[in-house]
C-alpha positions as CSV (number, residue, x, y, z in Angstrom):
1,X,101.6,132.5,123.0
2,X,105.5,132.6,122.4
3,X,107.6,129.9,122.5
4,X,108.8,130.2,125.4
5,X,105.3,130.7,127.1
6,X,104.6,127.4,125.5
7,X,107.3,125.6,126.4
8,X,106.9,126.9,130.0
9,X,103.4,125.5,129.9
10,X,104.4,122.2,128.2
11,X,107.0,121.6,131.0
12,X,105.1,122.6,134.2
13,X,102.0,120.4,132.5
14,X,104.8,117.4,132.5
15,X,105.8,117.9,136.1
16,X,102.6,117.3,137.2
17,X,101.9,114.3,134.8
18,X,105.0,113.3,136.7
19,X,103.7,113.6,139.9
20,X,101.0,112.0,139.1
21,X,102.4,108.7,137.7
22,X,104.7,109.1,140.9
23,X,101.4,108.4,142.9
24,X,100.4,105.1,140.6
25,X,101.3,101.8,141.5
26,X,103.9,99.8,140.0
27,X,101.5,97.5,138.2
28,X,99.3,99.1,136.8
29,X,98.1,103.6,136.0
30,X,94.3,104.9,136.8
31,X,92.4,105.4,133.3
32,X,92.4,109.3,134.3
33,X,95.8,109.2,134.7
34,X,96.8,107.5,131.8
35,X,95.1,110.2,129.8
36,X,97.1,112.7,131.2
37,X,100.2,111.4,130.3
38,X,98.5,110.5,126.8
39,X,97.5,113.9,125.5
40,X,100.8,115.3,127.0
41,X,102.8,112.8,124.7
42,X,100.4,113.5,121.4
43,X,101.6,117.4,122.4
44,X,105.3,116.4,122.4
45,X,104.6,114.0,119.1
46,X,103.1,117.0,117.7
47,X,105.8,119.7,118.4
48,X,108.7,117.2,116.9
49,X,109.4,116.0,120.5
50,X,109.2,112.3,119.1
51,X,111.7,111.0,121.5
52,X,110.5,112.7,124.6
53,X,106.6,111.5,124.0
54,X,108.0,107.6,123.5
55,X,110.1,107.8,126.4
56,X,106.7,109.4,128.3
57,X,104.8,106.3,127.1
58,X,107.4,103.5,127.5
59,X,107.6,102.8,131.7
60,X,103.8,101.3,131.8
61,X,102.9,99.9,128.6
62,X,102.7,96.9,129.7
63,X,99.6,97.7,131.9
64,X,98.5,101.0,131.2
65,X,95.6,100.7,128.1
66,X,96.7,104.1,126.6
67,X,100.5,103.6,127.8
68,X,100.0,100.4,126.0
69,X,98.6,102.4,122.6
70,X,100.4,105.1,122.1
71,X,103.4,102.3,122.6
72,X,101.8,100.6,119.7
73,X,100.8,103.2,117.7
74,X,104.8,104.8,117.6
75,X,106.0,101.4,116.5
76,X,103.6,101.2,113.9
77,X,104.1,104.8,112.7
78,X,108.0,103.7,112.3
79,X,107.2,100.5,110.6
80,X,104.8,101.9,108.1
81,X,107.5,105.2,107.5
82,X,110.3,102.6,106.2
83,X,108.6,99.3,105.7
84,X,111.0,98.0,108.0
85,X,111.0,96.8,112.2
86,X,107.2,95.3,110.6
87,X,107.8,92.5,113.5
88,X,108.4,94.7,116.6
89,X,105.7,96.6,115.4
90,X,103.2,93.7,115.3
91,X,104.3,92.5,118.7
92,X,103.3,95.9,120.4
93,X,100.2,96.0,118.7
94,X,99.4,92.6,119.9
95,X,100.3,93.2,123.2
96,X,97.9,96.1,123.4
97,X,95.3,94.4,121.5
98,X,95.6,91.5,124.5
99,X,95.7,94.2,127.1
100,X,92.4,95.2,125.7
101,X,91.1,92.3,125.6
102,X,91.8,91.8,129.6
103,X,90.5,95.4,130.4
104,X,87.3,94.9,128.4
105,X,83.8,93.5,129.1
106,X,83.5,89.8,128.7
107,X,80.4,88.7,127.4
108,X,79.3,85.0,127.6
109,X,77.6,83.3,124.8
110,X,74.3,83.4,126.5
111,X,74.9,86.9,127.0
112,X,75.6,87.1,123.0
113,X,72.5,85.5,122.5
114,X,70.5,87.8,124.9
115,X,71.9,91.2,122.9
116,X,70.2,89.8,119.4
117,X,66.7,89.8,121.2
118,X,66.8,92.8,123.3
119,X,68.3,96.0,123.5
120,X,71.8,96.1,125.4
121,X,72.2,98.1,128.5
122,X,75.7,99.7,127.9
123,X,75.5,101.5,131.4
124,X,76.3,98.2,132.8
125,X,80.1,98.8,131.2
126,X,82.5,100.5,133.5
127,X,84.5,103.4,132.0
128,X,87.6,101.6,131.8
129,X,86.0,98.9,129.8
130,X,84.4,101.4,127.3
131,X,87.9,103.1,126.6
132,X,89.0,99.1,126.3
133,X,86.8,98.8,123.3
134,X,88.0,101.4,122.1
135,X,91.0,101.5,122.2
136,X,91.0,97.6,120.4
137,X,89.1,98.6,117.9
138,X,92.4,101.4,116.8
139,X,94.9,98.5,117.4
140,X,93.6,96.1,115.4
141,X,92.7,98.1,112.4
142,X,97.0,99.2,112.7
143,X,97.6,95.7,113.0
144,X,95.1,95.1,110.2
145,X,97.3,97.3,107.7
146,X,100.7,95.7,109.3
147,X,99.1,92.4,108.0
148,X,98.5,93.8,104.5
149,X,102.1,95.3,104.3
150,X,103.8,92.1,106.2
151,X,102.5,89.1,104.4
152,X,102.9,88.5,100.7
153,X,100.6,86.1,100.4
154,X,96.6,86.0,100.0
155,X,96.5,84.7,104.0
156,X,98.0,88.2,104.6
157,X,95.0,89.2,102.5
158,X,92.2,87.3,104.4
159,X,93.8,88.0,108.1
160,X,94.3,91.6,107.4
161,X,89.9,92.1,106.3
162,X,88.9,90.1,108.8
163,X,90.3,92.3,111.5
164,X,89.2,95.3,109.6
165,X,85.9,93.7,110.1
166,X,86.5,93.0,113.8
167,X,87.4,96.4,114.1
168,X,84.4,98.2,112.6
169,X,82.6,96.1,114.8
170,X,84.2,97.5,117.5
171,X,83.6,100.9,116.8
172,X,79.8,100.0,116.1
173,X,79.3,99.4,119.1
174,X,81.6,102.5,120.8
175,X,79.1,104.3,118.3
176,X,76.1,102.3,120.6
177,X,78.0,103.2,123.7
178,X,78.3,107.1,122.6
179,X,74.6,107.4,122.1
180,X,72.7,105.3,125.1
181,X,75.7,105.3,127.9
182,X,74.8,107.5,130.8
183,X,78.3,108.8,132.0
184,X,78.4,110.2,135.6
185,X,79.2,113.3,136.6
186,X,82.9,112.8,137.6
187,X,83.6,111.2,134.5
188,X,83.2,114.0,131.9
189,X,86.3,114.4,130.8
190,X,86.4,110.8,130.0
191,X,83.1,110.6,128.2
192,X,84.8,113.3,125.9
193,X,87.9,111.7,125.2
194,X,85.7,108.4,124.6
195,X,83.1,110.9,121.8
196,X,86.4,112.1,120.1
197,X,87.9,108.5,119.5
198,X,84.4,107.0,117.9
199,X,83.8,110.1,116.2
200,X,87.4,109.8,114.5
201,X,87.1,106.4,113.8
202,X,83.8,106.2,112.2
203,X,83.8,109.2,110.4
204,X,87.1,108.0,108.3
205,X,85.6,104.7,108.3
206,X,82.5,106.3,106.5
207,X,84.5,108.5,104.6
208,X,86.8,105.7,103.1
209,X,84.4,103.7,102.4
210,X,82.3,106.1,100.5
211,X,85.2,106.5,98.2
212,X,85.2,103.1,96.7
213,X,83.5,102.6,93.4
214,X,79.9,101.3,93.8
215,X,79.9,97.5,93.5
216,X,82.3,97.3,96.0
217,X,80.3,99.2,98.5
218,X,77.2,97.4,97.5
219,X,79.3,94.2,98.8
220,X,80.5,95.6,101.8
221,X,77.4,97.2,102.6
222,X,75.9,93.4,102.4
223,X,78.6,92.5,105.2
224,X,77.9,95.2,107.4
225,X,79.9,97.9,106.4
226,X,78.5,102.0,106.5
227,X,79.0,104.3,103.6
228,X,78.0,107.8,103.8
229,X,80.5,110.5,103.0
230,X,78.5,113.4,104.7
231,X,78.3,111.2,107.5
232,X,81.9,111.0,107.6
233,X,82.6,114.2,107.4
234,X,80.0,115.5,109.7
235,X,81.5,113.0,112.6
236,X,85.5,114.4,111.8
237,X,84.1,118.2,112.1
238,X,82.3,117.7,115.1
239,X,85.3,115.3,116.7
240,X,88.1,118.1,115.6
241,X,85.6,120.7,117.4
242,X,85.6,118.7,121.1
243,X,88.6,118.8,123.2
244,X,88.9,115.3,123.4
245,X,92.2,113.0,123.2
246,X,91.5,112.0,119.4
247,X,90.3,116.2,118.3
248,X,93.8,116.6,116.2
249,X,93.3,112.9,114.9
250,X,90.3,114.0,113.6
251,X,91.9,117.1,112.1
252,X,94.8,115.3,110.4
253,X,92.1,113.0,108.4
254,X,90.1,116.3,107.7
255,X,93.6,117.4,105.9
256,X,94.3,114.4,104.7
257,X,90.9,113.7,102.9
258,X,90.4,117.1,101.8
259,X,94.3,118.2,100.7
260,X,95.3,114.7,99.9
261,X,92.8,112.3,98.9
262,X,89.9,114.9,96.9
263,X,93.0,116.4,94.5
264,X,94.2,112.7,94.1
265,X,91.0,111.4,92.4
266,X,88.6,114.9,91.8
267,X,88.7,117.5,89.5
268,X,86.6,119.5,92.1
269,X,87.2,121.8,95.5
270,X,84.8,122.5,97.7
271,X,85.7,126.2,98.9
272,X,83.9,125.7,102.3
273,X,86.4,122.8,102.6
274,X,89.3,124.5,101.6
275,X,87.6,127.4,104.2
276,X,88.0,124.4,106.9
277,X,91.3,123.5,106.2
278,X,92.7,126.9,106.8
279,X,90.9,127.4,109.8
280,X,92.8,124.3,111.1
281,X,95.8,124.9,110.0
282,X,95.7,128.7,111.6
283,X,95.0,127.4,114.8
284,X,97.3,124.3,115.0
285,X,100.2,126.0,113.2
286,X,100.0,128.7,116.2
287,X,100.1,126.1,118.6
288,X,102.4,124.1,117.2
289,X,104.7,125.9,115.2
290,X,107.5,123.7,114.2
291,X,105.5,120.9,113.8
292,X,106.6,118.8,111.1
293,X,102.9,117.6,110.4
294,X,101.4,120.9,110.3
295,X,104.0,122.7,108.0
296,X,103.5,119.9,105.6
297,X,99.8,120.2,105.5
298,X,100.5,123.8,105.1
299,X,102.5,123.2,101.7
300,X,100.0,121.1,100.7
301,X,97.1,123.7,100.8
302,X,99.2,126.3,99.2
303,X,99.5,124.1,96.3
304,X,96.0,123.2,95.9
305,X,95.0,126.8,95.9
306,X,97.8,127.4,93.2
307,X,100.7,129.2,95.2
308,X,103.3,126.9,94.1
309,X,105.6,129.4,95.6
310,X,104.2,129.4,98.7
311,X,104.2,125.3,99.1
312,X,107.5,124.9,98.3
313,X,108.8,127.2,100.8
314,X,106.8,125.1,103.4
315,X,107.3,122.4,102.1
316,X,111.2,123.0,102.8
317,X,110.5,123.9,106.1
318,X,108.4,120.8,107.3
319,X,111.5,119.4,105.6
320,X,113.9,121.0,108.0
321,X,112.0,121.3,111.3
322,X,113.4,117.9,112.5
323,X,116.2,114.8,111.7
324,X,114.7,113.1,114.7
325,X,112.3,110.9,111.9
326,X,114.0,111.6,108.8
327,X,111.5,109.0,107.1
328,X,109.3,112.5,107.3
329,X,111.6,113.9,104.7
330,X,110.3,111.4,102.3
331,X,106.9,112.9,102.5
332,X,107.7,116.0,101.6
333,X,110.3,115.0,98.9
334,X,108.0,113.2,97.0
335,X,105.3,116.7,97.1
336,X,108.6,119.0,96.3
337,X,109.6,116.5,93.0
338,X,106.0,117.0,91.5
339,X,106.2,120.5,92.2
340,X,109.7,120.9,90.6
341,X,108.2,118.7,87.6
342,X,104.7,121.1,87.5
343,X,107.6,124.4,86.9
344,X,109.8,122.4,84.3
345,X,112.7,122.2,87.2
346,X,114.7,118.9,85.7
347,X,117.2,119.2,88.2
348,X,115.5,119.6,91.2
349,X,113.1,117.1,90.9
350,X,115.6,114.8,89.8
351,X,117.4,115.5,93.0
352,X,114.3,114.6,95.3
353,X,114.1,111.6,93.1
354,X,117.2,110.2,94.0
355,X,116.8,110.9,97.5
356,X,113.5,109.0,97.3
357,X,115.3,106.2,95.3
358,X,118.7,106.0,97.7
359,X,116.7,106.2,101.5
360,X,113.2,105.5,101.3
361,X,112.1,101.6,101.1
362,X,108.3,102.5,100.1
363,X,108.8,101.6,96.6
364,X,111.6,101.1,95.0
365,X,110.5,99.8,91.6
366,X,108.1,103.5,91.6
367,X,111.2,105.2,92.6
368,X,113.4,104.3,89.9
369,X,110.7,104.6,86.9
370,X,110.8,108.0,88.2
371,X,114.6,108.8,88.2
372,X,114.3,107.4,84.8
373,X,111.9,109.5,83.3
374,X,113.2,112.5,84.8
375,X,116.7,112.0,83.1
376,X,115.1,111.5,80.0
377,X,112.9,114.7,80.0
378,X,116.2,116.3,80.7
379,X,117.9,114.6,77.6
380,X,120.4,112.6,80.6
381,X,120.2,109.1,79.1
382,X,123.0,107.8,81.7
383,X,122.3,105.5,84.5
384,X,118.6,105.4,82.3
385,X,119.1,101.7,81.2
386,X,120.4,100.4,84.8
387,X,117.4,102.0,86.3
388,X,115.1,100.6,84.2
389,X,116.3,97.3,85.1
390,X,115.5,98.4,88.5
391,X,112.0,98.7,88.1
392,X,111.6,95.1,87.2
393,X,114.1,93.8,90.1
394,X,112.6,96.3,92.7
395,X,108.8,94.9,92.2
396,X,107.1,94.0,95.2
397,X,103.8,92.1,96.3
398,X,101.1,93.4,99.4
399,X,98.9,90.8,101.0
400,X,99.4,88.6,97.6
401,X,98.8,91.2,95.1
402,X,101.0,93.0,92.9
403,X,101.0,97.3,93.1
404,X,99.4,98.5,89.9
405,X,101.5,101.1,89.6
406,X,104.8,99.0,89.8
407,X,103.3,96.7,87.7
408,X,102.6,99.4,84.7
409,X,105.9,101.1,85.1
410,X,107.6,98.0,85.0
411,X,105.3,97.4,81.5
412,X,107.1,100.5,80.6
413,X,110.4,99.7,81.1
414,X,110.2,96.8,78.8
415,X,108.3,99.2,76.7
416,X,111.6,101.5,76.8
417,X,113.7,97.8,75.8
418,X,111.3,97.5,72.4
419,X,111.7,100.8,71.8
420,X,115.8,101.3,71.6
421,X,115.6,103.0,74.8
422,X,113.0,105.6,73.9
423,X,109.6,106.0,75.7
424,X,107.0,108.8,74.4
425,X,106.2,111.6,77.5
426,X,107.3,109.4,80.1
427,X,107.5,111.6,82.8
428,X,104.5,114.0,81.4
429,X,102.4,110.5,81.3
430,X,103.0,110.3,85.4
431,X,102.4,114.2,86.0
432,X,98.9,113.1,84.4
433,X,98.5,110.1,86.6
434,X,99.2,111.5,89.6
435,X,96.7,114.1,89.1
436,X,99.3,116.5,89.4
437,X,97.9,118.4,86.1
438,X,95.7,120.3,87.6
439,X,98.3,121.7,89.8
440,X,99.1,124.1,87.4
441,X,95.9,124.9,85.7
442,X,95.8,128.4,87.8
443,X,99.3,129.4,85.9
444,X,99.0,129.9,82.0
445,X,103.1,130.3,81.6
446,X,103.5,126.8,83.8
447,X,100.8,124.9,81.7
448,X,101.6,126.0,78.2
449,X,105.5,125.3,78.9
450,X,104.2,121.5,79.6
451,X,101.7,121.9,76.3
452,X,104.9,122.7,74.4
453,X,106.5,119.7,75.6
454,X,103.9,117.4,73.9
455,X,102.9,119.7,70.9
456,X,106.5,118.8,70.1
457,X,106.4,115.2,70.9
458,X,102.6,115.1,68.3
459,X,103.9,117.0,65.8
460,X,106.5,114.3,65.2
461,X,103.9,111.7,64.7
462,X,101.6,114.1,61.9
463,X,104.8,114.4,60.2
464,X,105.0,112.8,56.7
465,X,108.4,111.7,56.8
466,X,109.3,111.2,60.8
467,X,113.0,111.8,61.8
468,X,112.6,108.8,64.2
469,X,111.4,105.2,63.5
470,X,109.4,105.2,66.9
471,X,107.0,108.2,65.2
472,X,106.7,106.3,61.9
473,X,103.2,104.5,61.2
474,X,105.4,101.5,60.7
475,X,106.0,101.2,64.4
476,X,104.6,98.1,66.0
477,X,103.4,100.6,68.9
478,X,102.6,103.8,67.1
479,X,98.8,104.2,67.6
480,X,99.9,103.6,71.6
481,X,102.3,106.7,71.6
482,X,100.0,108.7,69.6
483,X,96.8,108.2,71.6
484,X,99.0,108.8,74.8
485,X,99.8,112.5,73.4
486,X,96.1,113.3,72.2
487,X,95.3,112.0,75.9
488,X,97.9,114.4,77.6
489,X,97.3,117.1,75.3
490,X,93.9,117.1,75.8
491,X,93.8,117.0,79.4
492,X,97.0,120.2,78.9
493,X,93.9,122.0,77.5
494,X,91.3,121.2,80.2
495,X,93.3,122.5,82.7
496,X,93.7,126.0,80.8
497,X,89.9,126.3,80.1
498,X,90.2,125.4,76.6
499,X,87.4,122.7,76.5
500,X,86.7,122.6,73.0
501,X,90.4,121.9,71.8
502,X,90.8,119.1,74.6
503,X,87.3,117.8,73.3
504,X,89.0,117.5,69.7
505,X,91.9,115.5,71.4
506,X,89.5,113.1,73.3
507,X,87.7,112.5,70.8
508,X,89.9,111.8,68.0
509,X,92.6,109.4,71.2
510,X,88.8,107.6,71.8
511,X,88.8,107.1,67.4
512,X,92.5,106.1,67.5
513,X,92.9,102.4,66.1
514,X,95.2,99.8,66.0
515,X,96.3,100.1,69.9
516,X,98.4,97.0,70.8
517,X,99.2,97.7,74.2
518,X,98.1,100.8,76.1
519,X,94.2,99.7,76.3
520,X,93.9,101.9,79.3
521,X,93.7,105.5,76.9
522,X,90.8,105.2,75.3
523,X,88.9,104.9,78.5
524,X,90.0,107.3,80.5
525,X,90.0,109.9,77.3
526,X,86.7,108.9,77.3
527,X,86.5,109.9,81.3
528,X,87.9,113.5,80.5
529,X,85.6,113.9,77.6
530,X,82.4,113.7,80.3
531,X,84.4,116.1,82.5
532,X,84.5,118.7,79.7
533,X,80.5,118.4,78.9
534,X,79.6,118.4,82.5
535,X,79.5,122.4,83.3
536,X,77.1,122.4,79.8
537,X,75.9,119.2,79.7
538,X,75.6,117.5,83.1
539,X,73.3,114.4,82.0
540,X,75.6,113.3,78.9
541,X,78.5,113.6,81.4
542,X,76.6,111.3,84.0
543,X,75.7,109.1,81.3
544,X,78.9,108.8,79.6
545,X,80.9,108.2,82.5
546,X,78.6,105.3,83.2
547,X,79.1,104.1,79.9
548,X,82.9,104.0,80.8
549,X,81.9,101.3,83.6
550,X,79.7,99.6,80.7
551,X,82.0,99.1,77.8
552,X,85.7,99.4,79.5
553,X,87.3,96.5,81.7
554,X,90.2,95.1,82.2
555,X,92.7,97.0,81.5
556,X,95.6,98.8,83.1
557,X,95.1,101.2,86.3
558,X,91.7,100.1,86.3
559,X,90.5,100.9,89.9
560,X,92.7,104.5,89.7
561,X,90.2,105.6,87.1
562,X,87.2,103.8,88.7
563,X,87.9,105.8,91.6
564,X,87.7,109.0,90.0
565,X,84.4,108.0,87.9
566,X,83.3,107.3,91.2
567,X,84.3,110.3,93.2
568,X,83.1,112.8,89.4
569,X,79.7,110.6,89.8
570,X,79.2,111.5,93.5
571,X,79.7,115.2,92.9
572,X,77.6,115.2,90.2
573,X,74.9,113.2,90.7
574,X,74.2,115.1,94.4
């Protein structure tokens, strides 16, 4: 279909959401109708139409359940795209959450007491009230992750998990509706919609869950909590494969889990995965194709599968295909500066850096460390030491607790302080850390220019007579810098199939002594050493990655690399 096929369709499918809200009462919008005009504004929202698909939503969310949501669900999207408007935000979400509330089935506490002792009969629930529940159990886990961004303090902490507790509750028992509710004939289309929205939200549920290491699954597996990653995944393909409200939901967290979250914290691909991804990205890209969601995701394959070109050029063109939400820019800034850093392009990534740093409220403090160690790859110590003062100034608290990443840059830029306003690799040291290594792993020319980088940076510590006091032995931090390069190095030589070199480098990083600071090394050397033995050796790499978990706490980054043990141990261990 053309564009102008599809925006013909798009505008005659609008008129007659129009006439049909023309025929609804003042007060309140039939549930069928309200889906209508729903899935017509997720088609605007989707084709860059942000405006358009608020306005669409806006004249009955106050008594509409999915007028209501997708009310919310804008605000939310705003608020969590510039960590600002955080109140308005929460003030839609709890008017939804109340409008819910009226619209679902009340249950007495005799009633309560009946369900523990005999089975529930769900066809009693009309299928407003079914969408009800549903529906609350999406706003309060958005209002659960308001809470967390919101309030500073460990209240913020406590609210926020006890409504992500409330909310899987929720969907337990849409799952229990989905499986024993006998919808009639007339209401098909909303038993579908209904499937697609339980499907989404327990499948990411399990997925998410599955991810965390395995003592904190063990705890919220003893509160209640699901954790089955094939489960997961099996509930997001089957919901992206119905035609219901939530299908492209479920697509986006099949993107986001397999181009996003498995590169973050796995060495490993699944080709069928990848297989998946393009499939959904053919068929969404044709139907929406200026969406700024969609060429994004598009970038972000091409760079998994090694066309750097390729991503880049997409990348720009998510970039460009709308000023409506610039917050989207920052998304794809932040993917085009790892790429420039992954090709050795100084400038350009320092330029997406300081668009970051100048219009993006995320995180500052991340944002700055970043500038910084950009301007002293390229030899620019200007503006270094202000930024570094930056890092400290910019730091900032979630639900009570301080980012670990702002915290460790922030180590750093004191680090820089002690050391005259040097720091070893900085900006090589976040390429690792970001798991953007293996990025470049499919390009010999790309990753030997970064191995030259630290070869030169090493050699300077082996030298006998060191040009620079920060590579002499005399340094108060030089077993710190030195581990830091073995550990880089090493991981350089993974990534180009050189397993026995990056061996020698973990191994003699893991030997290194006299560390006063960086404590956080010599485990996850150790980490990458099991990674190399695993295609040969699978049981010592099971074993010595549990030995990590054993012998190694405490230290900085902690849960990053517990995550990844985690996410190496479920692959292989399977």
């Amino acid at each position: 279909m053309d564009d102008g096929e599809q925006s013909d369709s798009s505008e005659e499918f609008y008129d007659a959401c129009e006439d049909q809200v023309e025929q609804a009462t003042c007060s309140e919008m039939d549930i069928e109708q309200s889906l209508v005009v729903a899935e017509l504004a997720i088609n605007y929202f989707f084709d860059n139409r942000f405006e358009e698909a608020r306005t669409l939503l806006k004249p009955f969310a106050d008594s509409s359940l999915y007028h209501s949501m997708g009310n919310a669900v804008f605000a939310f999207l705003e608020a969590m795209l510039t960590f600002e408007h955080i109140e308005e935000a929460s003030s839609a979400l709890r008017k939804c959450i109340d409008l819910c509330q009226r619209y679902r089935k009340k249950i007495t506490l005799t009633a309560s007491i009946g369900n523990t002792f005999k089975k529930r009969n769900f066809n009693q629930l009309t299928d407003l009230e079914c969408h009800a529940e549903l529906c609350l159990a999406e706003s309060l886990l958005m209002n659960a992750l308001l809470t967390f961004i919101g309030d500073e303090n460990l209240t913020g902490l406590i609210r926020g998990s006890l409504q992500v507790r409330q909310c899987f509750n929720c969907y337990r028992t849409c799952e229990q509706i989905m499986k024993h509710r006998n919808w009639s004939s007339n209401s098909t289309a909303l038993k579908i919609h209904f499937n697609s929205g339980v499907l989404m939200g327990i499948g990411t549920f399990n997925l998410m869950i599955s991810l965390l290491p395995g003592r904190l699954i063990k705890l919220l597996q003893f509160i209640g909590f699901t954790s089955d990653r094939s489960d997961g995944l099996r509930d997001l393909q089957k919901g992206h494969q119905e035609n219901g409200l939530r299908q492209i939901l479920c697509k986006l967290s099949l993107l986001g889990y397999h181009l996003m979250v498995v590169p973050m914290i796995s060495d490993r691909q699944s080709t069928e995965h990848l297989k998946l991804c393009d499939q959904i990205l053919t068929s969404q890209l044709a139907k929406y194709p200026s969406g700024v969601w969609m060429l994004f995701f598009k970038g972000r394959y091409e760079l998994v599968t090694g066309n750097l070109k390729a991503a880049e050029s997409w990348y720009i063109k998510s970039w460009k295909s709308q000023d409506a939400w610039p917050q989207f820019h920052f998304i794809t800034f932040w993917e085009l500066l790892w790429l420039s850093c992954v090709q050795r392009n100084w400038p350009n990534a320092e330029n997406y850096a300081r668009q970051l740093l100048d219009k993006s409220n995320w995180s500052r403090s991340i944002y700055a460390y970043q500038l910084a160690a950009i301007k002293l790859m390229s030899s620019d110590n200007l503006e270094v030491d202000k930024l570094m003062l930056e890092v400290v100034t910019f730091k900032q608290k979630i639900a009570g607790k301080s980012l670990p990443m702002e915290k460790f840059m922030a180590k750093r830029s004191l680090r820089y302080k002690i050391q005259n306003g040097q720091l070893v690799l900085p900006l090589i040291e976040l390429m690792y850390l970001w798991n953007v290594f293996k990025f470049m792993g499919q390009d010999y020319q790309l990753a030997d220019g970064i191995l030259q980088i630290i070869d030169a940076d090493l050699a300077k510590f082996n030298s006998m007579e060191p040009s620079d006091l920060l590579y002499s032995t005399s340094h108060s931090h030089y077993a710190d810098n030195r581990a830091l390069c073995l550990l880089l190095r090493g991981s350089c030589y993974k990534q180009m199939g050189k397993l026995a070199l990056a061996l020698q480098d973990f191994n003699e990083c893991i030997l290194q002594t006299g560390i006063v600071e960086d404590h956080f090394i010599i485990p996850y050397a150790y980490y990458e050493a099991a990674l190399c033995h695993a295609a040969e050796n699978r049981d010592l790499a099971v074993s010595m990655l549990h030995d990590i978990k054993k012998k190694y706490s405490k230290f900085a980054l902690e849960s990053r690399l517990y995550f990844r043990i985690h996410a190496a141990l479920m692959d292989l261990e399977r």
